[in-house]
C-alpha positions in Angstrom: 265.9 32.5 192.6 264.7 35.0 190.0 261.5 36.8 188.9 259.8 39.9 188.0 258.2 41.9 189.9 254.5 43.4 188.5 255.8 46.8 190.1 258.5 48.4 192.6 257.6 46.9 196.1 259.8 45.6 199.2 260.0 41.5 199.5 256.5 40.3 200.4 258.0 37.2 202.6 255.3 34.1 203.9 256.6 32.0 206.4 256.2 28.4 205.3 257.7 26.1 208.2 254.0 25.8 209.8 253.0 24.2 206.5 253.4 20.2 205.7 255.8 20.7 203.6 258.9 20.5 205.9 257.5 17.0 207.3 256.2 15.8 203.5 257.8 13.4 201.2 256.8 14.8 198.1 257.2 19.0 197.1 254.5 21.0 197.2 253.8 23.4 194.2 253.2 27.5 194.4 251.1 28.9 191.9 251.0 32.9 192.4 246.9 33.9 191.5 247.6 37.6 189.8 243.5 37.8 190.1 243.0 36.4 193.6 245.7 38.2 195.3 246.5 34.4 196.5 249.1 31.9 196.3 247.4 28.7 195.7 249.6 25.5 197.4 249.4 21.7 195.5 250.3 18.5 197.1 252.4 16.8 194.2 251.7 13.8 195.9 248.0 14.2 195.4 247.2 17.3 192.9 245.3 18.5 195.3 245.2 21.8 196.9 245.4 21.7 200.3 246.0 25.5 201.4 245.3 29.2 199.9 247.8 31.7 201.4 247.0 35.5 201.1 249.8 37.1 199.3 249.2 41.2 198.8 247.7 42.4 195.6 248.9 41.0 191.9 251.2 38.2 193.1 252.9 36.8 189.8 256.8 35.4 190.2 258.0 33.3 193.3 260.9 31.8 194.6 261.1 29.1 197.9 263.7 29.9 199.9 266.8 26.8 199.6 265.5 25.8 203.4 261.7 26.1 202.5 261.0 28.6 205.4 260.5 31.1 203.1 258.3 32.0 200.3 259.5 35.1 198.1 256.1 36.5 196.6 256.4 38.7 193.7 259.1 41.1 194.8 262.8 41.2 194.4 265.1 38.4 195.1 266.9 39.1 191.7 264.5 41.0 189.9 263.7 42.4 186.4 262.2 45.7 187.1 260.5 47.0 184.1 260.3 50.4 185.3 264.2 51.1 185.7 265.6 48.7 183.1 267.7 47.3 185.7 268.0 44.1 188.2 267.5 44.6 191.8 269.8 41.9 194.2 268.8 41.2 197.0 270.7 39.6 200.1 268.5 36.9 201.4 270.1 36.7 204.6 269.2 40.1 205.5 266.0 40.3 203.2 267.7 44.0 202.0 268.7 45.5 198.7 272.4 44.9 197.9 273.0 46.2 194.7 271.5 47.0 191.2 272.8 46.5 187.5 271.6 48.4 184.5 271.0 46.2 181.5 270.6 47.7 177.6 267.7 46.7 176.8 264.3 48.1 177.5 261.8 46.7 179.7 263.4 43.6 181.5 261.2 40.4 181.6 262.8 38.0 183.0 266.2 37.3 184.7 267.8 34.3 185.3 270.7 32.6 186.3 272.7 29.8 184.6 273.2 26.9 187.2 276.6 27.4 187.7 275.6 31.1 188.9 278.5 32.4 186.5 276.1 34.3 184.6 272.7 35.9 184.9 270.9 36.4 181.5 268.0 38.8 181.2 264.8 38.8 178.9 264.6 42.6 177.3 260.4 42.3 176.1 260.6 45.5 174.0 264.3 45.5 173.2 264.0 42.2 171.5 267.3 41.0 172.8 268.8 39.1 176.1 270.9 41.1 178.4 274.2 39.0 179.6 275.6 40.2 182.7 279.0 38.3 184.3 277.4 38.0 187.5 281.5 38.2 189.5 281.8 41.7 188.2 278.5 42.7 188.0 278.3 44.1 184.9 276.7 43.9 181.1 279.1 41.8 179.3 277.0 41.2 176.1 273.6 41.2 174.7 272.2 38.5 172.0 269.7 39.8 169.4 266.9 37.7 169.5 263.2 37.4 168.1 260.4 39.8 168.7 259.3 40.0 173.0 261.3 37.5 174.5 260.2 36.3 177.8 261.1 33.1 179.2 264.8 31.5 179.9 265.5 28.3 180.8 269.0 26.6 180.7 270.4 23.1 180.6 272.1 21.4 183.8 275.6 21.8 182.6 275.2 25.5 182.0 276.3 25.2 178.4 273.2 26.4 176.6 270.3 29.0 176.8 266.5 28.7 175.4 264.7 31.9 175.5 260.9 31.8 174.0 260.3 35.0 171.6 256.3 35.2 172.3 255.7 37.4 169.5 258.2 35.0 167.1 256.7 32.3 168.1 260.5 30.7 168.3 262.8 29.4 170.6 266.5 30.7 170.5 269.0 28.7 171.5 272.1 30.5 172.8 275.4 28.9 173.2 276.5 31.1 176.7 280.6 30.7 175.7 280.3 32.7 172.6 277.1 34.6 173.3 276.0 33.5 170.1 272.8 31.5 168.8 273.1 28.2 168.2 269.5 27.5 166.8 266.2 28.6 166.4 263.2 26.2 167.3 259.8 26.5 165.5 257.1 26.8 169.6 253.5 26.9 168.8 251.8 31.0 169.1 252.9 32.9 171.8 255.6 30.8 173.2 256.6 32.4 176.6 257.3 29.9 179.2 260.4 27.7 179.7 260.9 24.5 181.8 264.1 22.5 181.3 264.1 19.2 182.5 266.4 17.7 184.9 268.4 16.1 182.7 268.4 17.7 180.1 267.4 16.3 177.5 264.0 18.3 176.6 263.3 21.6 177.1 259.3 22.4 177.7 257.7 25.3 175.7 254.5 27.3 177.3 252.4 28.6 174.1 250.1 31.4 175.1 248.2 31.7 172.0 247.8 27.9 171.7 246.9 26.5 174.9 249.7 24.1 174.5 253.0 22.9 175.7 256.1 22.1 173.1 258.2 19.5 174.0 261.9 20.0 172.6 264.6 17.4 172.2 267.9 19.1 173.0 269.9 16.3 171.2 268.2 17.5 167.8 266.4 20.6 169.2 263.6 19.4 167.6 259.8 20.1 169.0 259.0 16.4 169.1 255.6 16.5 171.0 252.8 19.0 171.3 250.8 18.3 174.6 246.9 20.5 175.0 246.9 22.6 178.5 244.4 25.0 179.4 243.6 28.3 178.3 247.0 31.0 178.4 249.5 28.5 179.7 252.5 31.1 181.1 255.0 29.5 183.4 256.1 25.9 184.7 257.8 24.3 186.9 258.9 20.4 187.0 259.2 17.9 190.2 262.8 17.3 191.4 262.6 14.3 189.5 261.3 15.7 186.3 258.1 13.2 186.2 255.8 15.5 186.2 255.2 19.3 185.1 253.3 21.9 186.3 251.7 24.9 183.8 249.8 28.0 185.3 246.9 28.2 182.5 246.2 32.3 183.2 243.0 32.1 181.6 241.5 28.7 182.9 242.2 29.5 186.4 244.1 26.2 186.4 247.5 24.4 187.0 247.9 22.0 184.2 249.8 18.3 184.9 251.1 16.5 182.0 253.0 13.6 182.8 256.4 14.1 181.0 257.6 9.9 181.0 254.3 9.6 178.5 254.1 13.0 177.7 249.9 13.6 178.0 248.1 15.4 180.4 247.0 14.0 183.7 244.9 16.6 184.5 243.5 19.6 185.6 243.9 21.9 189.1 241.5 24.1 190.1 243.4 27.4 191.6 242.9 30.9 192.1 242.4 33.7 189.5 244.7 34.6 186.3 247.7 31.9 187.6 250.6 33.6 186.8 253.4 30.8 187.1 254.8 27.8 189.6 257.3 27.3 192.4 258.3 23.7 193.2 259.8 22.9 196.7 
């Protein structure tokens, strides 16, 4: 569970076992209202929303807990704190600070760990590079040059490859994470930011900012092979389980975006709280 906190702040925890979602066939979706001070909460099964939970002032990232009991709401869990250049661990268990690493670069976006929870890479915004850390020792082990403000990282199932959206490149760098060396670059529409792998993965989804747009990229050719409209400032996303559908914050439309990935178009539109920051699927 990873994201970035909008400044330094204990874990804002919400209790979620009261809610449906424990009893509910299909996940429900978190979308963190930066504007609203809400989290708004979507029945996948319907696209509705059925709940609005207060969550402190300028939620942005979240992360459900593995036994959905507990929402994480824009605080550490791991966390890229832009202040301190490092990440902040936290213990789940005991909801408490265990440790912190120091990365290189400046101002961290993003941090994120490969599925195999070997390694933990980290989006430097104004050091235009990713920060590797070896997650077993703790430490820096390399950093990747990459284009200008990179922001989101994504990575296939198997661990074997990073994309990392440059928002001011408008590219997608793909990073073999063996060698610590790229791979690719993939032409994103303006102001890619957001990433969204899919479950099997074989395409990688692509939030453009500037564009109010989603790229769709084949990893067998890492090619963009379809472009699908969203709202206004489409930042983060997050798919179902079963990768049918996915889910884009659109920060400026007050919206949540659903494109259905099978046919790739959108389905429609969700109605949420102010300046949407991003989405949590559980």
């Amino acid at each position: 569970m990873t994201f970035k906190p909008n400044r330094i702040l204990p874990i804002a925890l919400v209790f979620l076992a009261t809610l449906p979602s424990l009893l509910h066939a299909e996940p429900f979706a978190y979308v963190p209202n930066e504007g609203a001070g809400t989290v708004s909460v979507i029945d996948t099964a319907t696209d509705k929303v059925v709940t609005e939970i207060p969550a402190g002032s300028k939620p942005r990232g979240l992360a459900v807990g593995a036994d959905s009991r507990w929402l994480y709401v824009s605080r550490w869990v791991v966390a890229a704190v832009e202040g301190k250049n490092d990440i902040a661990v936290v213990d789940t268990r005991t909801n408490t600070l265990a440790f912190s690493i120091k990365v290189h670069g400046k101002n961290p976006e993003h941090a994120v760990f490969s599925p195999n929870g070997r390694l933990l890479f980290v989006s430097a915004e104004e050091g235009d590079a990713v920060d590797i850390i070896d997650f077993t020792t703790r430490k820096q082990v390399a950093q990747v040059p990459v284009g200008a403000r990179p922001r989101g990282i994504g990575f296939l199932p198997d661990s074997s490859r990073a994309y990392v959206a440059t928002e001011n490149a408008n590219e997608v760098f793909v990073i073999d994470t063996e060698r610590f060396a790229i791979l690719t670059r993939v032409k994103a529409g303006l102001r890619a930011n957001g990433i969204a792998v899919h479950p099997n993965g074989k395409q990688v989804y692509v939030s453009n900012g500037g564009d109010g747009s989603v790229s769709v990229v084949d990893t067998a050719t890492n090619q963009v092979v379809a472009t699908i409209p969203v709202g206004q400032r489409p930042w983060n996303m997050a798919l179902t389980p079963d990768g049918k559908k996915l889910y884009v914050a659109n920060g400026r439309s007050n919206s949540v975006s659903v494109i259905d990935t099978v046919n790739r178009v959108k389905l429609h539109d969700i109605p949420v709280g102010k300046l949407p920051w991003g989405v949590a699927i559980r």
